[in-house]
Structures are given as C-alpha cells and as structure tokens.
C-alpha positions in Angstrom: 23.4 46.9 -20.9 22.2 49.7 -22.7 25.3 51.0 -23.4 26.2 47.4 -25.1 23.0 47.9 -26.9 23.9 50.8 -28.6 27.5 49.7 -29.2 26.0 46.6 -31.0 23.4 48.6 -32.7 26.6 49.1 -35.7 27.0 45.2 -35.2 25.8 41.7 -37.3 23.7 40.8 -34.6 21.4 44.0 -34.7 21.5 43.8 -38.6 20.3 40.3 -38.5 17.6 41.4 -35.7 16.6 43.9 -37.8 16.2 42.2 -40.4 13.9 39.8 -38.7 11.8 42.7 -37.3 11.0 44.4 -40.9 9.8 40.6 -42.2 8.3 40.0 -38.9 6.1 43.3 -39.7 5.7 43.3 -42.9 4.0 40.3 -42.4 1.9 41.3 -39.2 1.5 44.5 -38.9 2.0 47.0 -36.0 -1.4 45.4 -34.3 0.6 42.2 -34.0 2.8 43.9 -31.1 1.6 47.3 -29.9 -2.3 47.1 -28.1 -5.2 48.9 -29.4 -6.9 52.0 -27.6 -8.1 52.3 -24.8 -11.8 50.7 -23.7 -11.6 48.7 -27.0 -13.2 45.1 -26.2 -10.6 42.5 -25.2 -9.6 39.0 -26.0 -6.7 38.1 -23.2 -5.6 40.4 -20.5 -1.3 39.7 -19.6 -0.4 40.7 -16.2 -3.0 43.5 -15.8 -2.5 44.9 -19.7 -5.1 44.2 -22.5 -5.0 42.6 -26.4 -7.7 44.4 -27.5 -10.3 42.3 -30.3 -9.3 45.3 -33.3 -5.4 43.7 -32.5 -6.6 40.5 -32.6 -8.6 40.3 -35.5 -6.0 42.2 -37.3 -3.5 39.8 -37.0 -5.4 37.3 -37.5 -6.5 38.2 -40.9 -2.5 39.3 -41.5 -1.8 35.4 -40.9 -4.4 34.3 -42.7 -3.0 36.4 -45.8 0.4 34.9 -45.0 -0.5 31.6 -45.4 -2.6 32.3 -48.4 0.5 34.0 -50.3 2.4 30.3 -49.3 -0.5 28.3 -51.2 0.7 27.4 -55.0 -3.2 28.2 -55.6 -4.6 30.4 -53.1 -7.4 29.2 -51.6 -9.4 30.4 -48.6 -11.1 27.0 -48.0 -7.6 25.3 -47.3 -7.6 27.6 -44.4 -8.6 26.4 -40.9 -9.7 29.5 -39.4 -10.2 27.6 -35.2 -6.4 27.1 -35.4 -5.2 30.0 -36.8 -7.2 31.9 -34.0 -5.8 29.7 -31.4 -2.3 30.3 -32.7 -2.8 34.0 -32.7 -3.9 34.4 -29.8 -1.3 32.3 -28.0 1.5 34.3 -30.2 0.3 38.1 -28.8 -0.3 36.4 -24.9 3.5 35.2 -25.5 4.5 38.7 -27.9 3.4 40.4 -24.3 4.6 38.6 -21.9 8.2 39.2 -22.9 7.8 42.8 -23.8 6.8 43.3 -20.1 9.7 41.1 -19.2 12.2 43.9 -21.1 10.1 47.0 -19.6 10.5 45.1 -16.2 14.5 44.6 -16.9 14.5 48.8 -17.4 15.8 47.7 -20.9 14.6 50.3 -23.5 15.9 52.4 -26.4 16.0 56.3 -26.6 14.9 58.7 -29.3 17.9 58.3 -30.3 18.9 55.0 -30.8 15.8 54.2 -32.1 17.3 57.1 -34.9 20.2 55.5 -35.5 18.8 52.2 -36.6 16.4 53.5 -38.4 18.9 55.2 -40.9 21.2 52.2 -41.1 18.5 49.6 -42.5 19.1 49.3 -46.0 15.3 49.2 -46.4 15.1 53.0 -46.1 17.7 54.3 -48.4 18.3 55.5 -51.4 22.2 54.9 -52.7 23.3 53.9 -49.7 21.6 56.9 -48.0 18.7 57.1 -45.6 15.7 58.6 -47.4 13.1 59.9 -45.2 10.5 59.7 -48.2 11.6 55.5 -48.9 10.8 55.3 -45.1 7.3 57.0 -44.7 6.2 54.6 -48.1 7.7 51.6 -46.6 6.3 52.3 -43.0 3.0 53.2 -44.1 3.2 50.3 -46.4 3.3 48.1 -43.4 -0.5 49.1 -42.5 1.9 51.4 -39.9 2.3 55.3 -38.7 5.7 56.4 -38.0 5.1 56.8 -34.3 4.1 53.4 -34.3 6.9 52.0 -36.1 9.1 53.9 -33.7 7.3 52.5 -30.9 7.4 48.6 -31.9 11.1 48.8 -32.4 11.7 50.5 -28.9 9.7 46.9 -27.6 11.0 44.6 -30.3 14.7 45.4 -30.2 15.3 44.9 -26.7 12.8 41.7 -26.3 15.0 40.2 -29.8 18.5 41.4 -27.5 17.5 39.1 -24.7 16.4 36.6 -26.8 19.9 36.6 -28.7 21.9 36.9 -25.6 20.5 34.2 -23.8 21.0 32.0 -27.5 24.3 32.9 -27.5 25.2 31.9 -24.0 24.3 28.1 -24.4 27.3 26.2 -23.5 28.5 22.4 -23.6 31.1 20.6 -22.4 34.2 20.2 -24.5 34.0 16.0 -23.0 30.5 15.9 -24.0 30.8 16.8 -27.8 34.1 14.9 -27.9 32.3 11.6 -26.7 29.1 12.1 -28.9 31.6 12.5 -31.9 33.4 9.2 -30.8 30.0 7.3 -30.6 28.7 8.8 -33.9 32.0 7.4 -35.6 32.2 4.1 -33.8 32.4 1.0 -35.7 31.4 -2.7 -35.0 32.4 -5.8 -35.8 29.6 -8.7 -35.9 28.3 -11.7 -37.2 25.2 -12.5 -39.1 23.0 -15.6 -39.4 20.1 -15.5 -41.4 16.9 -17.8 -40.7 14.5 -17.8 -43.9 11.0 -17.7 -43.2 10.6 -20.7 -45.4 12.2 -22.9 -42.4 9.0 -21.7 -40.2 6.2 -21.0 -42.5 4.9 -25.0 -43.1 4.3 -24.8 -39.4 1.7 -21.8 -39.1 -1.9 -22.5 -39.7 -4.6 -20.1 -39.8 -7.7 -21.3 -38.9 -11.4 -20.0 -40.2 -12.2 -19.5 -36.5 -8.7 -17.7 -35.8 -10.1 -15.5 -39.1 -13.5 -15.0 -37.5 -12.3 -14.3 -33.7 -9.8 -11.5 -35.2 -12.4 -9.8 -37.4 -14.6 -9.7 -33.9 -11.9 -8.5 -32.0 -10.4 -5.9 -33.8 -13.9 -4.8 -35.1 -13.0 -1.0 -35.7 -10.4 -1.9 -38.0 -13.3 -3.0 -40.6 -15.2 0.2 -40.7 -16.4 1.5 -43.9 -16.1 5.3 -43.2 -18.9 7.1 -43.5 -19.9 8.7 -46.9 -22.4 10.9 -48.7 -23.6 10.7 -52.0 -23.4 14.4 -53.7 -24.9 16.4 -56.4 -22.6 19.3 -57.6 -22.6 21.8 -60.5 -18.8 22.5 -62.2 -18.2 26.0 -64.1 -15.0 26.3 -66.1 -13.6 28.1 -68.6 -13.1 25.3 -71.1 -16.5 24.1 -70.6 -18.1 28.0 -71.0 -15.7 28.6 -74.0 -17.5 25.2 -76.1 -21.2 26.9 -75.4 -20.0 30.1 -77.0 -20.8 30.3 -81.0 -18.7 32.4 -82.4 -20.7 34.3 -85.6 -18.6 34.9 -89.1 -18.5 38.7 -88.6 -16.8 38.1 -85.7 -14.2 35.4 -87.0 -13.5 38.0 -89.9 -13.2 40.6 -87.2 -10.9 38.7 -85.2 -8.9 37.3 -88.3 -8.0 40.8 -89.4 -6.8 41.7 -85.5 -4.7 39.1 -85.8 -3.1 39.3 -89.0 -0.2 40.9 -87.8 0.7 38.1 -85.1 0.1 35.5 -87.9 2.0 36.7 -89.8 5.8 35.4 -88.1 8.7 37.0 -88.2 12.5 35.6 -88.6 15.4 37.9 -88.2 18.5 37.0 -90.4 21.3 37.1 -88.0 25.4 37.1 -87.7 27.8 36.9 -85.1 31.3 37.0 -83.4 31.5 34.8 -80.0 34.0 34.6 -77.8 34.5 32.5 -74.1 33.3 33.7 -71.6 37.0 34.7 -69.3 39.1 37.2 -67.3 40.3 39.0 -70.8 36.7 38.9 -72.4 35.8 42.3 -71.8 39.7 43.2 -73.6 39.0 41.0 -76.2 35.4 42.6 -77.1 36.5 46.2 -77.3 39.3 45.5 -79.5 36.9 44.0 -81.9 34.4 46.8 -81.6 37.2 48.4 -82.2 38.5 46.8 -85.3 34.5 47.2 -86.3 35.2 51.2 -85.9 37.8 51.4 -87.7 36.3 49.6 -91.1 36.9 45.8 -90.7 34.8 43.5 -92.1 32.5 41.9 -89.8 32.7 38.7 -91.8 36.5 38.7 -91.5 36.4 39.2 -87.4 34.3 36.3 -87.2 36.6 33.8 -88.5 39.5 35.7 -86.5 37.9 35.3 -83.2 34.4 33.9 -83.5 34.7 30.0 -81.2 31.3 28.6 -83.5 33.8 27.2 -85.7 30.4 26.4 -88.1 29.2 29.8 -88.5 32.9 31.9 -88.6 33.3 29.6 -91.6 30.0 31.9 -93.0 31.4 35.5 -91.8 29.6 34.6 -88.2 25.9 34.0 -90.7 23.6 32.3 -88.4 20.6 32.3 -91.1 16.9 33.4 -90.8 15.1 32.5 -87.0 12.1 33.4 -85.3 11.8 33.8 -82.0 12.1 30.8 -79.3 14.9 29.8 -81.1 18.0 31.5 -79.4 18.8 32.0 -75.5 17.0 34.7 -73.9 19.8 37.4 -74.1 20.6 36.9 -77.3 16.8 36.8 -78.5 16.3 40.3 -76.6 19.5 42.1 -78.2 18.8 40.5 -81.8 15.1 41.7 -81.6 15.6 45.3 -80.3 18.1 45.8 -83.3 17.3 47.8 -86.8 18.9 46.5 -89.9 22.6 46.7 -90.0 23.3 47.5 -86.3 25.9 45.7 -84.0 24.7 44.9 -80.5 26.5 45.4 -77.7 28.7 42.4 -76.1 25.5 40.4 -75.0 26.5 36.9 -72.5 24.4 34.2 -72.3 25.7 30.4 -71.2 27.6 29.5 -74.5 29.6 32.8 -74.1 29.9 36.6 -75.1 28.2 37.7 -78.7 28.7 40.5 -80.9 25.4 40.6 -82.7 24.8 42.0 -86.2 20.9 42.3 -87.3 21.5 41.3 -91.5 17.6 41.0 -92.4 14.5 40.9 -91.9 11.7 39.2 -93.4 8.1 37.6 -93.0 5.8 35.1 -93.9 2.4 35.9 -95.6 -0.4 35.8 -93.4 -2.1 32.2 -93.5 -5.6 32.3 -95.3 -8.6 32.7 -92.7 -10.0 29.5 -94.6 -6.7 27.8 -92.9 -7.2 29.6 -89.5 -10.5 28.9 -89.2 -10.7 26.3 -86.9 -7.7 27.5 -84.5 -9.2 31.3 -84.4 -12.6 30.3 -83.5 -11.4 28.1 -80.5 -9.2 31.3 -79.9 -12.3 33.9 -80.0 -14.2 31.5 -77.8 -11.6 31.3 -75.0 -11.6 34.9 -75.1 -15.2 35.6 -74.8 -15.7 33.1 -72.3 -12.9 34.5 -70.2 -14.7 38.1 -70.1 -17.9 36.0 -69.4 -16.3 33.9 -66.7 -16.4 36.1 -63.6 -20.1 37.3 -64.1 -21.0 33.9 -64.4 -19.3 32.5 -61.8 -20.7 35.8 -60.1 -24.4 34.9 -60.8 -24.1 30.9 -59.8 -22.4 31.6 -56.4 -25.7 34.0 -55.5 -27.7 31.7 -57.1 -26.7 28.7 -55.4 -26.7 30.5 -52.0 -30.1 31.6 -52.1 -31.3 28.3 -53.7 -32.4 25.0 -51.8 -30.8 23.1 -54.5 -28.7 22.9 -57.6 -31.7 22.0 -60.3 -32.8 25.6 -60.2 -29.3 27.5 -60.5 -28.4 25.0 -62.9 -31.6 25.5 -65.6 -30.8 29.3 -65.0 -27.1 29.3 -66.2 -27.3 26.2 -68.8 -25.4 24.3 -66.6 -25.4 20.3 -66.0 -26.1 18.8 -62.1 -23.6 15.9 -61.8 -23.5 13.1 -59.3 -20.7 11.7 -57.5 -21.0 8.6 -54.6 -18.7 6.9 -52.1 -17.4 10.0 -50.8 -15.5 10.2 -46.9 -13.8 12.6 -45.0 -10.7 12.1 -47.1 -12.5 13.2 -50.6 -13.4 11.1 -53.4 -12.8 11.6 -57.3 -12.3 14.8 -58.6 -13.6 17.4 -57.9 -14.0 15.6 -54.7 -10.4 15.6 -54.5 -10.2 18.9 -53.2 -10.0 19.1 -49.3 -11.8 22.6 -49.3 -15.1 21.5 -51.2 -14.9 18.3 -49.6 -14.5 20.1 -45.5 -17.5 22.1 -46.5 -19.4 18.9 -47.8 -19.0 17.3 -44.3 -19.7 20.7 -42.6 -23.1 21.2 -40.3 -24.8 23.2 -42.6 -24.5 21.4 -45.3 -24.6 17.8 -44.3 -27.3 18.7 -41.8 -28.9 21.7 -42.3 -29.2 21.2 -46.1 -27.5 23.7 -47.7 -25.4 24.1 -50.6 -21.6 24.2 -50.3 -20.2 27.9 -51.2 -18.7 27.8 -54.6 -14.9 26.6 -54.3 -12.3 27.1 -56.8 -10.8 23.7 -57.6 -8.3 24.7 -59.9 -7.3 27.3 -62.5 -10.5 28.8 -64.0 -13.0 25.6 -62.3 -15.0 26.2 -59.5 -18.0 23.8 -58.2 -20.9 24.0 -56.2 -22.1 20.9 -54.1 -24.6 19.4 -51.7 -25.7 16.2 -50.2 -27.6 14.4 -51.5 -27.7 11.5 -49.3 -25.5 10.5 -46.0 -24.2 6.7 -45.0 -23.0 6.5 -42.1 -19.5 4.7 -40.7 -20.6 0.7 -41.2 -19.0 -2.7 -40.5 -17.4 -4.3 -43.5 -19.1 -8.3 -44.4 -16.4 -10.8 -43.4 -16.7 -12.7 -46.2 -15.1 -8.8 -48.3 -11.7 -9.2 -45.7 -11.6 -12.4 -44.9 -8.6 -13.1 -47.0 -6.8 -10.0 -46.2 -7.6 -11.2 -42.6 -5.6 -14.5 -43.2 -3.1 -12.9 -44.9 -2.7 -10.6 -42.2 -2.5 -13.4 -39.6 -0.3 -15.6 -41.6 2.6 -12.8 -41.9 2.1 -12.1 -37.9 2.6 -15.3 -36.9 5.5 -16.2 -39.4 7.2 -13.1 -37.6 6.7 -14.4 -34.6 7.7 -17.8 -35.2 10.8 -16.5 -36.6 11.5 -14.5 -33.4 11.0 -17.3 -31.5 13.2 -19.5 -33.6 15.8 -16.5 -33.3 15.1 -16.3 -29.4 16.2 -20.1 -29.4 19.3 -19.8 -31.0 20.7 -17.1 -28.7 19.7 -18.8 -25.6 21.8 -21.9 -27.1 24.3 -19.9 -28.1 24.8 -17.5 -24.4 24.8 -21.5 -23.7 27.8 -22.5 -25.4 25.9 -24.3 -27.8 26.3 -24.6 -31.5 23.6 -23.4 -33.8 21.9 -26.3 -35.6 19.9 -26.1 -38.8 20.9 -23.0 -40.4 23.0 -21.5 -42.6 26.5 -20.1 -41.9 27.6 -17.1 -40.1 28.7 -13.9 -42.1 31.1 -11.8 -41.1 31.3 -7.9 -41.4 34.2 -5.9 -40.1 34.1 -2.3 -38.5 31.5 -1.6 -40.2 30.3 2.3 -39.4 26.0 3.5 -38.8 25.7 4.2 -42.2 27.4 1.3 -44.1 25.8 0.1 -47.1 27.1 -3.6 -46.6 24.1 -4.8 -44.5 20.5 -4.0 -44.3 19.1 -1.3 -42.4 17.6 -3.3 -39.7 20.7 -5.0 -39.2 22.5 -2.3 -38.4 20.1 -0.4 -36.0 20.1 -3.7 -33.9 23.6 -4.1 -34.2 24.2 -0.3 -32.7 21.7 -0.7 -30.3 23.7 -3.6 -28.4 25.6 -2.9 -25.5 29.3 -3.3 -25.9 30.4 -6.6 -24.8 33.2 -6.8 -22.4 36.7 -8.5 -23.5 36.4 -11.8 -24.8 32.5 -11.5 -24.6 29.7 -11.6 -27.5 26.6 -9.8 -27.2 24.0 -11.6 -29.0 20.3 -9.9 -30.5 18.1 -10.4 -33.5 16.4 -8.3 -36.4 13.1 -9.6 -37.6 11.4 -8.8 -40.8 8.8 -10.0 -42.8 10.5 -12.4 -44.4 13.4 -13.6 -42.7 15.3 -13.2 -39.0 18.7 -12.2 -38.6 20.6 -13.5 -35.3 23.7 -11.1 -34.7 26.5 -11.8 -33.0 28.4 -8.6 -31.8 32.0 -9.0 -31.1 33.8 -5.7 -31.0 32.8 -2.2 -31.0 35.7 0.8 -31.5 35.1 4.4 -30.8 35.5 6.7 -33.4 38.9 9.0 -33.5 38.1 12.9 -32.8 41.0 15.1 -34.1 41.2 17.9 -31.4 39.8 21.1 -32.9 39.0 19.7 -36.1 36.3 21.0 -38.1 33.9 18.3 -37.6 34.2 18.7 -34.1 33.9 22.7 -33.8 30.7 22.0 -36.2 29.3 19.7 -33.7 30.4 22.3 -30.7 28.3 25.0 -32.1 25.6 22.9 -32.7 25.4 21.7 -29.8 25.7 25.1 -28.4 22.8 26.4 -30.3 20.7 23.4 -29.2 21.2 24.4 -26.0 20.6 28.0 -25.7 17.2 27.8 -27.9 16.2 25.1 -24.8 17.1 27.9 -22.1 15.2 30.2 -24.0 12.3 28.1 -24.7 12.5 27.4 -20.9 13.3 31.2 -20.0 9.7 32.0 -22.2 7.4 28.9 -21.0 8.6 30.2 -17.3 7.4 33.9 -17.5 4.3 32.7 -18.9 3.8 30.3 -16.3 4.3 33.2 -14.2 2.1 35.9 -16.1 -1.5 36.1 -15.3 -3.7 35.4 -18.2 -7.1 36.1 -18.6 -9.4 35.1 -21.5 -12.9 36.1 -21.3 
C-alpha cells in the first residue's frame, strides 16, 4: 500500500488531500493534530496516549478565531464557548483515534515522500518552483516548525488515504439506482374532489367552557416568558461626534486642509472603442499604429470607434469627474498627463483607446458655504480619535462600578431604560443576542453586576444591567380567549372535514356514489413536481400504494380550509435510458452516499473500540 501511496502522491487525489491538509492547518494549527510534551496536564487520554491541556486550548482558541473570521461583524459574545469546547475535544479524541488506526495499519510516509509532496504544493513555490524560503514563511505562518509540519503530514496523509479509499469503494447496485430512477420519474393518474369547509363549518360550535377547559389544559402554552426590566448606557460614534464643539480656528484649519479635495476635478476626455472579439487585439495595434505614424486621432474615431455619438465628435467625450466612467477606464483616464494615449484598456462596453484632452477645476467653495458640512466632518473625526479611549474608560468604569449612574455622570453619558425583555431579546439594543445572553447570565441577573460592554454594531457599544426580574407567568384568559376559539374552531373544522372525507371513501371502497359535492377532476400522469395541483395533493397522491388492475386506491389531503378526496387510478414508472446521464449522476451519488456511511461507520467503530479517558 505504500507503494500505491507514493505512486498517487503525483495524482488528483493527493492534490485534493493536500489541499484539504494546508486549510485544515492553516486553520488549526499543528496543536490540532500532533500532542504536546511530555508531563503537560491532560484533557482525554486515547488508547493509552495523551491530548495535553496547551493542545487543547490551542485549538480551541484557533476555532474560536475561525468562527469569528465567518461573522459579518465579529463578535466574541456570539460565541458559545461550552460547545465549542465540547466540539474540540470530541474532534482531537476522534483526530487520534484514527492516526493510531494508520500507525497500527504500518501505514506511514518516509523522509522522502514526505519531500516530494512538499515541493509539489503549489503553496510553496515561486514560478512554478519549490522555494524553500515561501515554505519556512508559510509553515511558520501556520503557528508551525518545520519538523512539525513534516511530522503532521506523515499522520495526516495516510489517515486522509484510508479515509479516501474506503469513500471511493462505496458501491450500489446497478437494479437499485435503476429502480429509484423509475420511482423518481413515475407519474400518476387521479381524481380530485374537493369538500369546502363552508359545507362543515355551520356545524362546529365552540363553547365558553370548551374555551376555558383548553386554556386549563394546555396551560404551558399561555406562559408569559420571563423578562427583566434593564438600565443600559449606549456609546457611539454619532452620538460622541454631536457633544464635540468644534472652535473657528479649527474649522479655518480644517477648511484650508481640505481645500484641495473641494476643489473637484473633471478630466476632458476622447476615445476610439472597439468590440470586445477574437481580432480585437489586431484591430488595436493597427490603430496605435496608424496613431504612430501621424493620423489624427479624431479621424480614427469615426473609422473604427462603435459609440456612434461620440466618433461623430473625433471620439470627444466632454469634461467628467470621477464616478462617472467604469472602473478601468476611470483608472487609465486618471493616471494620464495631457495629450497621452492609454493603452487598449477593456471594460464591459468593450476595448478603449484613451486620449487625456484637458484638464480643469472648479474653484474651491467659500468656507461660509462649507460651513455646516465641514463642522459635521471635523466632528466625526475627532470623535473617532476619541472613540476608543472612551469606550476604553466606560468598559473599566462599568466593571468596577455597582451601577450605571456613576460611569454615566463620569463620561457625560445618558442611563436609558428598556422593559419587557426575554430570552429572545427585546428592542434594540436588546436585539442583539450577545448583550442580551449576558443580561440573562448568573452574574448579572443574580449576582448584580453589570453586563461587559458589547459592541452592537459599527462604532455602538452598550453596557447593561438589571434592573428588575419577572419571572415566566400565566397569561389572564380573558387576553387569549379569542385566539383560543379561533384556535378550536379551525381544529375542529379540520377535523370535521376529515371525517366528512373519511365518509366518502368508505362509500366509495363501497361502490357507492358520492352525494353532496362537487364533481371529480381529473389530472393525467401527472409527475412529483407538477405544478397543476397543490402541493398537498400531490404528496398524498405519491404516498398511495399502487392499485392493482382495475382497482382505485382512495385517500384524502386536509387543509385548513378545504379537504380533497383522491381517487388514484394508475401509476407508471418512469423510463431509465441505460447509461444515460441522469442515471450515471444518480450512480455516483449514490455511490458517494454510501462510502461516507462506511466511513462514518469505520470511524464511530474504532472509537467505540478506543479507550477514552476524560479526567
């Protein structure tokens, strides 16, 4: 087996493992797989060999960074720390029960195998060469020594070989995916008679004592969740920014900065375009070509240029600032000095030949009409210098505090109240799971203490405690009694229809004629994803056994507001072309289904076989 391993060491399957491995570490580092040293404290002993606490907690804080990095707004809150501990833990007893399964197998790469795939991942060269320096960076990069590295591959190479082999060996019958393509494509033929729930509804009655003996019976569906009142203190940027007065000096200061920004510039422009195509390229050098030689721009234009509206002009495209063109064509028009030609530059509408033909700009608007704008400007900018040191100086604050009144008068900041809040949040900020999981947490809802400051969005962080706790209370009748009746009304029109249904097909398996309804519809051969009849039609209809010849199968579909009796006549298995594409598709799937359920049975059966311990 070795010698297949090397063999396949130049093949897709040790590319694609490979490829795994450097995610897999880049992600969790070399502690992930390989134990720590010797007498290190331990949190799980495998078969005799330890995962020492420094591995553990060095993974775990590697996960915890993954997940962070998959957060739109990275928040450490969000993250529940019990389960990602769990999940670690129960990933390195797994990681080591199937490296010892590959020791055990004598499965293992020399020095130099592990050589050779080193210098064929494209993660370690440098123009399609290996590059020993790329590979030290990358390596180290990875929290990783080279020896280490080495080491995790010799494991990790051989555990992801069995893993593939044992994938790759899944096998199903050829009858099995033939028939499971046959059933998928089946079509039915049936009938359809609907049964209103008008015809049922005048004879259901809900009762004040049926309303009374449901609300006592089903008395946990009437909780009001519990829910704490809260006091909380809100920093943001917005909020810091209006507090700041901004003195003249400094407007005037800032004014004259920014002159040079206010001042806009528009770039008068011309140019040739041509469609995008296989002879583009030819096209473009014999106009820069042309251009060489002493052409006229102007007369190229209308030659070759495809904007009909500005060849008309010599190509003239007229004064614009930027934001105006694509992003291409901005970046070459910009980087040009007066009178220079870009080089062919695409973008979606096709390929430009660029001509820079001016430049001009606007005076500088009056302070007098800035005023306003560069205050709010000057503001925003302090504030944002001043943000972290305040945000700094309330999150000691409030942890050293016994409540908000104190940080608050200290910073010039307003305490807020919010009510009604549960479990599931409240309004904002109380919308954010992370403040509200600390809000609810022992030490603040019964020890006392304030929450840690959360950031709740982009530049807003709070600070919160309880101010007062309801507990989980039963709602007053008289607030759900009509939601109660409602409630009992649509049950029991449901069931009445079922019964009325449940009537019909026993007269019917009878030989007896429906009475009082409507008239059957028809629908032929219809497949499982026709659009012709409603979804809950159609799951009923394809969940009938097949009736035998000359037989009807009868069932029902019961909604809210009506019951559908269905007749099913006729069912007809799909046709399978032999070795059609569909059918391959399905093969492989199939295939692959069943190999990752051999391999999840090979794993759970070595570690029903290891010997834990946990201490």
């Amino acid at each position: 087996m070795l010698q297949d391993i090397r063999n396949n060491a130049q093949g897709t399957i040790a590319k694609i493992i490979i490829g795994l491995l450097i995610v897999s570490l880049s992600i969790w580092g070399m502690d992930a797989i390989v134990g720590g040293f010797s007498g290190e404290p331990e949190v799980a002993t495998v078969n005799g060999e330890d995962i020492t606490e420094r591995e553990f907690l060095r993974v775990v804080q590697m996960e915890s960074q993954r997940r962070l990095s998959r957060m739109d707004n990275p928040d450490p809150s969000m993250l529940d720390e019990d389960q990602i501990r769990k999940e670690v833990l129960d990933s390195l007893i797994q990681e080591e029960v199937l490296i010892q399964d590959a020791n055990a197998q004598g499965l293992e790469l020399n020095d130099a195998d592990i050589d050779s795939l080193i210098t064929q991942m494209p993660q370690f060269q440098v123009d399609g060469q290996f590059n020993r320096d790329r590979f030290v960076s990358t390596v180290r990069n990875m929290g990783m020594g080279v020896g280490e590295f080495r080491e995790t591959m010799r494991k990790q190479y051989v555990v992801n070989q069995i893993r593939a082999g044992i994938i790759e060996s899944g096998l199903v019958a050829d009858e099995n995916a033939t028939q499971l393509l046959q059933i998928q494509n089946q079509t039915r033929s049936f009938r359809v008679l609907d049964i209103p729930a008008s015809s049922v509804a005048d004879a259901v009655t809900v009762t004040d004592a049926d309303v009374e003996a449901f609300y006592e019976e089903n008395s946990d569906a009437f909780q009001q969740s519990e829910r704490v009142d809260a006091a909380y203190i809100t920093l943001s940027l917005g909020a810091l920014a209006e507090s700041i007065e901004v003195d003249d000096a400094e407007l005037q200061d800032y004014y004259e900065r920014r002159a040079a920004d206010l001042a806009s510039e528009e770039r008068r422009a011309s140019h040739i375009l041509i469609e995008e195509g296989s002879d583009a390229d030819e096209t473009m050098e014999t106009i820069q070509e042309r251009l060489s030689a002493g052409e006229s721009f102007a007369d190229l234009a209308r030659e070759y240029s495809i904007d009909t509206v500005s060849a008309e002009e010599g190509g003239d495209l007229g004064y614009a600032g930027r934001g105006i063109y694509a992003e291409a064509f901005e970046e070459a028009l910009f980087g040009l000095e007066e009178g220079d030609i870009s080089e062919p530059v695409r973008t979606s509408f096709g390929v430009h030949l660029i001509r820079l033909d001016d430049v001009r700009e606007s005076d500088v608007p009056s302070l007098a009409e800035m005023e306003g704008q560069l205050r709010r400007e000057l503001a925003r900018e302090q504030a944002r210098e001043r943000f972290a040191e305040v945000r700094a100086e309330l999150a000691d604050s409030a942890y050293a505090a016994d409540d908000l009144a104190g940080p608050a008068e200290e910073l010039g900041l307003e305490v807020r109240e919010a009510t009604d809040i549960t479990r599931d949040g409240g309004q904002a900020p109380f919308d954010h799971a992370g403040l509200v999981r600390q809000l609810f947490s022992e030490d603040v809802l019964e020890a006392g203490y304030n929450t840690e400051l959360i950031d709740v969005g982009d530049s807003v962080s709070v600070v919160a405690r309880v101010r007062e706790y309801h507990q989980a209370e039963q709602l007053p009748l008289d607030e759900v009694r009509d939601d109660i009746r409602a409630t009992l009304e649509q049950r029991r029109i449901r069931e009445a229809l079922a019964e009325r249904a449940d009537t019909i097909i026993a007269g019917l398996e009878a030989g007896e004629a429906p009475e009082g309804v409507g008239e059957w519809q028809s629908y032929e051969g219809l497949a499982r994803n026709a659009s012709e009849a409603g979804p809950a039609i159609l799951q009923q209809v394809f969940s009938l056994a097949r009736p035998g010849e000359g037989e009807t199968r009868f069932g029902k579909a019961v909604t809210a507001d009506s019951a559908s009796v269905i007749a099913l006549d006729e069912v007809a298995d799909g046709e399978v072309a032999e070795e059609s594409t569909e059918l391959n598709q399905l093969r492989e799937f199939l295939a692959s289904l069943e190999g990752q359920r051999e391999y999840a049975a090979y794993q759970q059966f070595l570690r029903n076989r290891a010997e834990v311990e946990r201490p």
